[in-house]
LUMKEBA-453106 format. One record per residue (C-alpha): residue number from 1; x negated, y, z. Coordinates in pm, 1 decimal. Layout:
# LUMKEBA-453106
{seq=NUM; x=X; y=Y; z=Z};
...
# end
This chain:
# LUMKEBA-453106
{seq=1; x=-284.2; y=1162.6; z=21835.8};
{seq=2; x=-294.7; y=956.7; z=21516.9};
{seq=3; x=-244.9; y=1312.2; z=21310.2};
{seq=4; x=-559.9; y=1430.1; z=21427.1};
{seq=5; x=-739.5; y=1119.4; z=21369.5};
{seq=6; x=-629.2; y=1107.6; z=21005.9};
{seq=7; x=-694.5; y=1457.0; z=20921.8};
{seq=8; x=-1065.2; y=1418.6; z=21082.7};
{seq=9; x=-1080.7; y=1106.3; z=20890.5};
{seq=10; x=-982.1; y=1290.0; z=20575.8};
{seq=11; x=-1263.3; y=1595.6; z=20639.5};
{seq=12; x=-1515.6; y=1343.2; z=20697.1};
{seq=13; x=-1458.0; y=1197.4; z=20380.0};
{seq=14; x=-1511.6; y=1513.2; z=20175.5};
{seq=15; x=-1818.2; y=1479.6; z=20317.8};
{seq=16; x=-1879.0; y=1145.6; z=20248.5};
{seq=17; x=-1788.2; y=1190.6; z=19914.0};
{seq=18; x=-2066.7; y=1456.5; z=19858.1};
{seq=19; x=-2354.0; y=1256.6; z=20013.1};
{seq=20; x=-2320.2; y=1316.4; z=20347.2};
{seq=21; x=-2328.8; y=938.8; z=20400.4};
{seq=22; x=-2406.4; y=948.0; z=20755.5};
{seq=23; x=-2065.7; y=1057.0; z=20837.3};
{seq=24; x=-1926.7; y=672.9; z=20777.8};
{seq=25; x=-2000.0; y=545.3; z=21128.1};
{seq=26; x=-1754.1; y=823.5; z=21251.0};
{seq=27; x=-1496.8; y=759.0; z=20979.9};
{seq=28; x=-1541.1; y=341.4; z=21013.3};
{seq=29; x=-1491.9; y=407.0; z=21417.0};
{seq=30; x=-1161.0; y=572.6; z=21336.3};
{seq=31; x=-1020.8; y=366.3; z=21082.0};
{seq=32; x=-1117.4; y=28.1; z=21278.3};
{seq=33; x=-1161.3; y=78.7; z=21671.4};
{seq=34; x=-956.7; y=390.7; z=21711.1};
{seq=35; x=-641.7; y=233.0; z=21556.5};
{seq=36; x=-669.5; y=-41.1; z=21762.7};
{seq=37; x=-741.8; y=109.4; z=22084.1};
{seq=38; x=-427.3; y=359.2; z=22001.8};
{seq=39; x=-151.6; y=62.7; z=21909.2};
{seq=40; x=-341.7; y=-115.5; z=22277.7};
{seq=41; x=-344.8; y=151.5; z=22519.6};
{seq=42; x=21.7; y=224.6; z=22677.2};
{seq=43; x=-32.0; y=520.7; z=22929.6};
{seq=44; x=-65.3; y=853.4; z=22847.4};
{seq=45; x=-408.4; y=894.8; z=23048.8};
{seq=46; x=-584.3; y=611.6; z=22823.5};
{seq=47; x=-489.8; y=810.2; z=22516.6};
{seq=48; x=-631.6; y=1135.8; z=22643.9};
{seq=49; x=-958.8; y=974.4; z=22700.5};
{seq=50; x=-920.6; y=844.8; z=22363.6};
{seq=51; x=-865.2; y=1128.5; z=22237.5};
{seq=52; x=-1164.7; y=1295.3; z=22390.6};
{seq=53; x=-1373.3; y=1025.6; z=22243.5};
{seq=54; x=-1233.1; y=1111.9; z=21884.9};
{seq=55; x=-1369.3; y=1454.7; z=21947.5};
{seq=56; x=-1668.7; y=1388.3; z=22064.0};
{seq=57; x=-1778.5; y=1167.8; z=21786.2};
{seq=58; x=-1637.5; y=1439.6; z=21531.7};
{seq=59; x=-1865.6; y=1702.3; z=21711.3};
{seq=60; x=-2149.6; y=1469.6; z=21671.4};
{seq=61; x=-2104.0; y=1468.5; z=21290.2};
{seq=62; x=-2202.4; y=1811.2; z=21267.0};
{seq=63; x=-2576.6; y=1780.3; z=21271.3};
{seq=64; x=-2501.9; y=1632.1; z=20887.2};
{seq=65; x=-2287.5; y=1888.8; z=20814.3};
{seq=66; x=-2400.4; y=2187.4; z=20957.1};
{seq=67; x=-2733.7; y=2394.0; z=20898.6};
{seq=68; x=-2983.9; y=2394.2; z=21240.8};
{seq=69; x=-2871.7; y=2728.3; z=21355.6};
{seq=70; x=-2507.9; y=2560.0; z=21391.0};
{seq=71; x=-2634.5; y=2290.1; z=21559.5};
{seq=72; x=-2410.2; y=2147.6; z=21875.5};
{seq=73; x=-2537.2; y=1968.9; z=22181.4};
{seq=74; x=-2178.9; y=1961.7; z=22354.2};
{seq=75; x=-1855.5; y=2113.1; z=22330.7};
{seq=76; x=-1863.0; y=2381.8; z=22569.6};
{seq=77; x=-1561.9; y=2629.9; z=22638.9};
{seq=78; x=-1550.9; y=2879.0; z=22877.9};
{seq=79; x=-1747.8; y=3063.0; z=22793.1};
{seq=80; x=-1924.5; y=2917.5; z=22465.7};
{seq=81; x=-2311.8; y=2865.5; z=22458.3};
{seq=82; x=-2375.1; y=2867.8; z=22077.9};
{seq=83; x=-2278.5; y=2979.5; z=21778.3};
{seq=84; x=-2055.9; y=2710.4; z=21690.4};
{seq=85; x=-1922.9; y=2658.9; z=21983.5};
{seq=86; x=-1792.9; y=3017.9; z=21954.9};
{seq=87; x=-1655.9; y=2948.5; z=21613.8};
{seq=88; x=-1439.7; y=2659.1; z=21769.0};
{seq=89; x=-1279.4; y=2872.4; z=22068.2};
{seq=90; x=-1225.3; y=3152.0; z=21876.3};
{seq=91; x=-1082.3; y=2966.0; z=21559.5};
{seq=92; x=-854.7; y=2736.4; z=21842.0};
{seq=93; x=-748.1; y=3067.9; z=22006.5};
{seq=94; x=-620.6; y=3214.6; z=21665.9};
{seq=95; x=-459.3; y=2847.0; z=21611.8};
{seq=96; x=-250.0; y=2846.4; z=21946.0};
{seq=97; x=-161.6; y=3144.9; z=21914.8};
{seq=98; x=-17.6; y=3140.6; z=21512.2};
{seq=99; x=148.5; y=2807.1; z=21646.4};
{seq=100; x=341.3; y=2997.3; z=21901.6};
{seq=101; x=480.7; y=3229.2; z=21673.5};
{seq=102; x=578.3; y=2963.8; z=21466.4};
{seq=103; x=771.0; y=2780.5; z=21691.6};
{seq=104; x=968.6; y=3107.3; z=21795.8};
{seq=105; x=1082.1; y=3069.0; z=21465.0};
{seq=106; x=1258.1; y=2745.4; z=21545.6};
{seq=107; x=1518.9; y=2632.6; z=21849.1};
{seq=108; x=1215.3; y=2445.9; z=21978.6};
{seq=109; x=1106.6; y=2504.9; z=22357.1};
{seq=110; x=750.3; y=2587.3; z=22406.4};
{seq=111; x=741.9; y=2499.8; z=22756.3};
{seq=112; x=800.0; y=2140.3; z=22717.0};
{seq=113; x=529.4; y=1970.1; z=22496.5};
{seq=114; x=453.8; y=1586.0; z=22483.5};
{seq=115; x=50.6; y=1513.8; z=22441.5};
{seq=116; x=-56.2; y=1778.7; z=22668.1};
{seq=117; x=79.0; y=1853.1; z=23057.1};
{seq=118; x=293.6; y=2110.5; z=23100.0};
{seq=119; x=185.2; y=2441.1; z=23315.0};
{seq=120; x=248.9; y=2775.7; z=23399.9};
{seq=121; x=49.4; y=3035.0; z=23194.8};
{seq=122; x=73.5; y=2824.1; z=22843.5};
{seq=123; x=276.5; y=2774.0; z=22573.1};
{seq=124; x=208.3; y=2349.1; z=22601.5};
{seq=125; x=391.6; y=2233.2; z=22273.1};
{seq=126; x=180.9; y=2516.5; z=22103.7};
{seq=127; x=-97.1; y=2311.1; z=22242.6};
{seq=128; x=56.8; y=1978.6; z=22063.0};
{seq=129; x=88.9; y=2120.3; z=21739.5};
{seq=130; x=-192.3; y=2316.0; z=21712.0};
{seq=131; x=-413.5; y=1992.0; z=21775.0};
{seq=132; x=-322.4; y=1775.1; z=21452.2};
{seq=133; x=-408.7; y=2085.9; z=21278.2};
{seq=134; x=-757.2; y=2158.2; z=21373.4};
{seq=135; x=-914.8; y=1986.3; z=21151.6};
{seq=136; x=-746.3; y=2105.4; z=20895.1};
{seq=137; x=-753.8; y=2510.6; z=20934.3};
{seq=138; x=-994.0; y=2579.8; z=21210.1};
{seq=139; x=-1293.3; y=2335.0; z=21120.5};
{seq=140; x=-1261.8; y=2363.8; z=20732.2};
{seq=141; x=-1238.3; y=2728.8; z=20781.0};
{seq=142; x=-1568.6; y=2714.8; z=20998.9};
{seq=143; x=-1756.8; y=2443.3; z=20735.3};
{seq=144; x=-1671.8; y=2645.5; z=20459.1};
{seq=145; x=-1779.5; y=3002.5; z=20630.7};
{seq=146; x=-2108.0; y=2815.1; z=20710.0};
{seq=147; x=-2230.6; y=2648.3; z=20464.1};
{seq=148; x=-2149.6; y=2913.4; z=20224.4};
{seq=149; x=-2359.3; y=3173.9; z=20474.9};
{seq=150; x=-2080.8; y=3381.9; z=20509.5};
{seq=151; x=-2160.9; y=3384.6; z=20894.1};
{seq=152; x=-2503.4; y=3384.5; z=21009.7};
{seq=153; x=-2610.5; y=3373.2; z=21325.3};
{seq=154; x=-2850.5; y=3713.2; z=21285.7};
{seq=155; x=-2585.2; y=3894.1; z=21179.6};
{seq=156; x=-2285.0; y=3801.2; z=21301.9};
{seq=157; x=-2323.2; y=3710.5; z=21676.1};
{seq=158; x=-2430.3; y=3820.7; z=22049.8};
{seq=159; x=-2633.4; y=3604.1; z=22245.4};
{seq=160; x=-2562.3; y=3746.1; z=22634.9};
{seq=161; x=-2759.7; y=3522.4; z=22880.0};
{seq=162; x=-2638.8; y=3190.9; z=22840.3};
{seq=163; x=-2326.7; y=3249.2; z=22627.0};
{seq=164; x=-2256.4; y=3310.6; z=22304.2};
{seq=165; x=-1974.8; y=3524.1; z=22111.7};
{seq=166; x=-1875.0; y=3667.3; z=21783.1};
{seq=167; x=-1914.7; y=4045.9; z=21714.0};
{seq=168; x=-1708.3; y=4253.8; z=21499.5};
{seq=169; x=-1791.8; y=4240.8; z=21179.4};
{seq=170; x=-1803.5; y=3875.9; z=21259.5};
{seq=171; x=-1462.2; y=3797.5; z=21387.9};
{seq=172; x=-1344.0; y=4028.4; z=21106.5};
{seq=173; x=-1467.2; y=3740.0; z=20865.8};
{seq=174; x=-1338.4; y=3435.5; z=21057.6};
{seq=175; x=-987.3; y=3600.3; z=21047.1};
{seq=176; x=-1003.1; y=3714.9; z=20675.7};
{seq=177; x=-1088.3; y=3361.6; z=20634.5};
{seq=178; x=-856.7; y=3203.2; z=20900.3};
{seq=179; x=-554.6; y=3378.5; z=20721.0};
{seq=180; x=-645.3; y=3271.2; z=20366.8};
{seq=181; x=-698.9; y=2918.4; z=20454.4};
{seq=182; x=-297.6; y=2965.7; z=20612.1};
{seq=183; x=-231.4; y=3109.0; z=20324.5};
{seq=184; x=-355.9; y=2862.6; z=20055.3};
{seq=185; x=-130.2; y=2669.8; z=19838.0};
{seq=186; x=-139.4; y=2288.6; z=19752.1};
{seq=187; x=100.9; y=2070.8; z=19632.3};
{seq=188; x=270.1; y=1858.9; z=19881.9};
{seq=189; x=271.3; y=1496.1; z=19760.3};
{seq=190; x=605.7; y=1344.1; z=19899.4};
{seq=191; x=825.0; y=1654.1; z=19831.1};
{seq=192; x=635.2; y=1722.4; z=19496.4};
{seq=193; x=685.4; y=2139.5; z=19540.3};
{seq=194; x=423.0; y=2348.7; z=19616.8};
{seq=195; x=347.3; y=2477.9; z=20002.1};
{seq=196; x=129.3; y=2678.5; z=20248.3};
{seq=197; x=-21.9; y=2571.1; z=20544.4};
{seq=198; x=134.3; y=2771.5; z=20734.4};
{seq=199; x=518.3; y=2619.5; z=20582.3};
{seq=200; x=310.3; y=2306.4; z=20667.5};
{seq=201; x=342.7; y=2394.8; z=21046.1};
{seq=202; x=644.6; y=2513.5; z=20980.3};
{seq=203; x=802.0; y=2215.2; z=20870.5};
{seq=204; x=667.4; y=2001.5; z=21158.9};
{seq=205; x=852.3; y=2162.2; z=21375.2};
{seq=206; x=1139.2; y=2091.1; z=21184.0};
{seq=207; x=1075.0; y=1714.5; z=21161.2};
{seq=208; x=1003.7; y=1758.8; z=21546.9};
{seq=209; x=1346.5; y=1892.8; z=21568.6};
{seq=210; x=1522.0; y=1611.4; z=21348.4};
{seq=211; x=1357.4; y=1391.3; z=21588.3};
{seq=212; x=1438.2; y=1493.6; z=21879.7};
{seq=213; x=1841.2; y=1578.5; z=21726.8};
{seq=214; x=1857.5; y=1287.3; z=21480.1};
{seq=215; x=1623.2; y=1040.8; z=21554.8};
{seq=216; x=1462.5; y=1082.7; z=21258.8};
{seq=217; x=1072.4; y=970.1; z=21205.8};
{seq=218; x=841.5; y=1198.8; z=21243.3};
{seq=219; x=593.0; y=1232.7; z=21000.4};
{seq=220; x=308.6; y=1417.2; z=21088.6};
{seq=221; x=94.1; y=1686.1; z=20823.9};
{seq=222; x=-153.2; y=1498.8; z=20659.4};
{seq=223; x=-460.0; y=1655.2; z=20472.4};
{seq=224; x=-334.1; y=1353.7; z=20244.9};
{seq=225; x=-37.0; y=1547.6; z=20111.0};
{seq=226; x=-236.7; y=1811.1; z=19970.1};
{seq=227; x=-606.0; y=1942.5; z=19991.9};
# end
């Protein structure tokens, strides 16, 4: 829970940084009252409401981020209503499912996860791990497609009745992009060697698994170990 807080926190902040000054209620709301409302609460059903609040007040950041078209009222998934909320399902679905290969990589059981319930039909510690790294590849993936009007809404969506959905040529870009932002290097801070995104899930596994083995504390990906 506290790895997707900081990596929202640290997306925020690039926005922050380049005027987007309305973003600091969100950011001061993490850094002060989510913190503290994290160390309080003790039951796992208090922290999922948290963390459903930490969301929420991401998604409502968007109207200084985003153009008009991209505009959000509420996070709906099945099926999505809007543009963006079509960019979020389909980026998450790419997410869980890169996560689960992944962790078949690893001795790691994807049945038995530790933030979200376990169920039949799911791989639920694919779930876990792809959360602390939504903000990182799915949302910077979407900002940067965007803002940059890579995607547009006339030419790269189909509005059907009251849901909305990528075409083609349109998921075609999101995955080209989706793959590069994987694939993009940055220099890891603590271990001072260079990495990719995708070694960054990699390797949380791998802490997960010194954990678990060990005892070892596990250090979450951070956006603060490399941009």
């Amino acid at each position: 829970m506290k790895a997707i807080a900081v990596n929202i926190d640290e997306v925020l902040y690039h926005y922050y940084k380049h005027n987007n000054k309305e973003v600091k209620k969100t950011i001061d709301w993490i850094r002060n009252d989510f913190k503290k409302k994290l160390f309080e609460y003790g039951d796992i059903q208090s922290i999922l409401l948290l963390e459903g609040e930490l969301w929420q007040r991401f998604y409502s950041t968007f109207q200084f981020i985003l153009p008009i078209d991209f505009m959000i009222n509420k996070r709906v998934r099945r099926p999505p209503d809007n543009p963006i909320n079509a960019l979020i399902s389909f980026g998450n679905s790419l997410l869980y499912t890169k996560c689960i290969s992944v962790i078949y990589q690893t001795h790691l059981n994807q049945t038995i996860s530790y933030l979200h319930e376990p169920s039949e039909g799911r791989f639920s510690l694919s779930l876990d791990l792809s959360e602390m790294f939504k903000p990182v590849i799915v949302f910077k993936t979407i900002f940067d497609l965007v803002n940059n009007k890579k995607l547009r809404v006339k030419d790269h969506f189909e509005k059907k009745v009251n849901y909305c959905i990528l075409n083609e040529k349109g998921r075609q870009l999101f995955i080209q992009a989706f793959e590069e932002r994987l694939d993009k290097t940055f220099v890891n801070r603590k271990l001072n060697r260079k990495m990719t995104y995708k070694t960054a899930m990699k390797m949380d596994c791998y802490k997960l698994i010194k954990y678990l083995l060990e005892g070892k504390d596990f250090e979450f990906f951070s956006l603060k170990e490399g941009q």
